[in-house]
N, C-alpha and C positions, 0 to 999 in steps of 0.2 A: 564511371561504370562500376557496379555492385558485383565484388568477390562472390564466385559462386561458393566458397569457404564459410559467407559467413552466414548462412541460410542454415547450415549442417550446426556450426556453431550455437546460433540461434537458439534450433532445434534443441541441441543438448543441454544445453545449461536451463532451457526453460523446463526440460524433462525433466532433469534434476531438481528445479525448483520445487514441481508439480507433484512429485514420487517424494521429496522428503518432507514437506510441508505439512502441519496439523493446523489446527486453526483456523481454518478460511484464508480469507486473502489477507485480515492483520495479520496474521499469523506467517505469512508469505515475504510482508513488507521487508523485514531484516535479509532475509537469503535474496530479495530481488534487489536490498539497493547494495549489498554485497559482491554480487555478481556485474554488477551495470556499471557499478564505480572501480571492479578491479579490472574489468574489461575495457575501461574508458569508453563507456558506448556514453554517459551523459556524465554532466557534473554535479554536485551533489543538489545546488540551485534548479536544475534541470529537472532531477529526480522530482523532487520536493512539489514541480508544477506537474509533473506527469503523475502525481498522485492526485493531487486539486482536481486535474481534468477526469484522472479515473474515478474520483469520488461521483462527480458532477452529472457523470454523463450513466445511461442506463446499462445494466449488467453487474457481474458479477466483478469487483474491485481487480484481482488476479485477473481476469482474462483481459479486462480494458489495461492495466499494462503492460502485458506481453502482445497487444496488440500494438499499442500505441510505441513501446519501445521497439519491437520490431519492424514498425513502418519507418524508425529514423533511419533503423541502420539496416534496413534491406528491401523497402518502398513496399506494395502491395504482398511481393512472395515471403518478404521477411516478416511481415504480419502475421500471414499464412503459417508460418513454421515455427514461431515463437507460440501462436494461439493454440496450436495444435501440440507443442511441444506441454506445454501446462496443462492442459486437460487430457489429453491423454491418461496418464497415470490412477487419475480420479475414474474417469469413463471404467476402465478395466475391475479397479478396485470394486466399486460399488457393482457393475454386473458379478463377478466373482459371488459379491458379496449375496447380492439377489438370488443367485442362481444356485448357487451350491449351503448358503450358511440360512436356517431359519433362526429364528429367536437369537440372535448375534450376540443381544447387550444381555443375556443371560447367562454366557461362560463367565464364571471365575477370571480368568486370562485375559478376556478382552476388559472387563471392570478394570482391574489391576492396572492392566497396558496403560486405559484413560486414564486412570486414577495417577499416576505416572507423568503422564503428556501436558495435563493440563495447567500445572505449576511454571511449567518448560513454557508453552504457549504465551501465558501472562507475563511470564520474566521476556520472552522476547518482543511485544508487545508494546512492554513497557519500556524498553531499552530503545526499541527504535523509538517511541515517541520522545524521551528523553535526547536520545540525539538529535532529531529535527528539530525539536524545541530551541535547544541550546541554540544550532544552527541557524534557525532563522530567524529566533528573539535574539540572539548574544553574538551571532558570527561566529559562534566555536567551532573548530575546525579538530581540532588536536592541542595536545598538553603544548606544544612550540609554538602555538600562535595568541596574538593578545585577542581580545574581547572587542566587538566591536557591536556595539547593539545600535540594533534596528528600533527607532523609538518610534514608528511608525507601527511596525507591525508588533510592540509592543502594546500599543494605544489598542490597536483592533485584537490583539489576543486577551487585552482587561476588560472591554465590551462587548466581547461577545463571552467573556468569563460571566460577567455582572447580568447579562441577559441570561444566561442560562439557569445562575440561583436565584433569580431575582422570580423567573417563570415557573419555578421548582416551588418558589415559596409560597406565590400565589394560585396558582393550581393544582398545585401536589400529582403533579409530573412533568418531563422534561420536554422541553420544548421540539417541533418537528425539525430532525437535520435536517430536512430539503428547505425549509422556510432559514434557520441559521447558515445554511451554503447560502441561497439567496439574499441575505440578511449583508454575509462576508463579503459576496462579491459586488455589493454597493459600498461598501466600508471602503473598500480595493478600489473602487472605481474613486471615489472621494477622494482617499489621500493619496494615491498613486497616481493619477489620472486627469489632475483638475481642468483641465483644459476641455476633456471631454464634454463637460457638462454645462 
């Protein structure tokens, strides 16, 4: 049976995600697997597939994992209150923003503010993908653990490298995510899977 504690839980840390976040839902990734790996709600492998699915599946990247993470750890109402705990914050924002502020990106203040955020955004961005990377090409875990690489997901992180410049080169632009997730999750099915097919 599901602690009515961790709905309230839920709720707040996904608030706090939701209220400090800039960026969209990259921007998000760092403070959610933050909070989900110091809370022990998943393990960092966990994480890593509950982005895959949030990628995969339709909506906005942030709400499918506060959906998705709060269905392990509190079934339907913990969906409920992790989804609502992340949007929240935004909802408010933006009416605020409608209601009371015309011409927004016209203050001096708010330039600066962005001018500010967006360096921050990028650097954490890139930090969480540098960690996954490491994570699920190398096994890095921490400075205390050795290296243990994944040469599988090696293979399909240089193939779908080599497709991406390779379609950049000859079309002179990049190729569609939803066709490179579709692309992956045959890759995935191949050398993970063989029996399936």
């Amino acid at each position: 049976m599901t602690c009515p504690m961790i709905y309230l839980k839920l709720f707040l840390n996904f608030l706090m995600i939701g209220s400090l976040s800039f960026g969209g839902g990259y921007g998000m990734i760092s403070l959610v697997r933050e909070t989900v790996l110091s809370n022990g709600w998943l393990t960092e492998s966990e994480f890593l597939n509950f982005i895959a699915v949030s990628e995969s599946t339709p909506g906005p990247l942030a709400v499918n994992m506060a959906t998705f993470i709060g269905s392990t750890q509190g079934g339907l109402l913990g969906a409920l209150f992790a989804t609502l705990g992340v949007v929240l914050p935004s909802f408010f924002i933006i009416l605020i923003i409608v209601s009371l502020l015309k011409n927004l990106m016209e203050y001096a203040g708010v330039k600066a503010f962005l001018a500010g955020v967006r360096p921050c955004i990028v650097a954490l961005i890139l930090a969480t993908a540098i960690n996954m990377g490491l994570g699920t090409l190398l096994g890095f875990v921490d400075a205390h653990t050795s290296l243990t690489p994944d040469f599988k997901a090696i293979a399909v992180f240089l193939i779908l490298l080599a497709i991406h410049f390779l379609y950049k080169k000859h079309k002179k632009a990049a190729p569609s995510p939803i066709l490179m997730i579709l692309f992956s999750a045959c890759l995935g099915v191949l050398f993970w899977q063989p029996a399936l097919l």
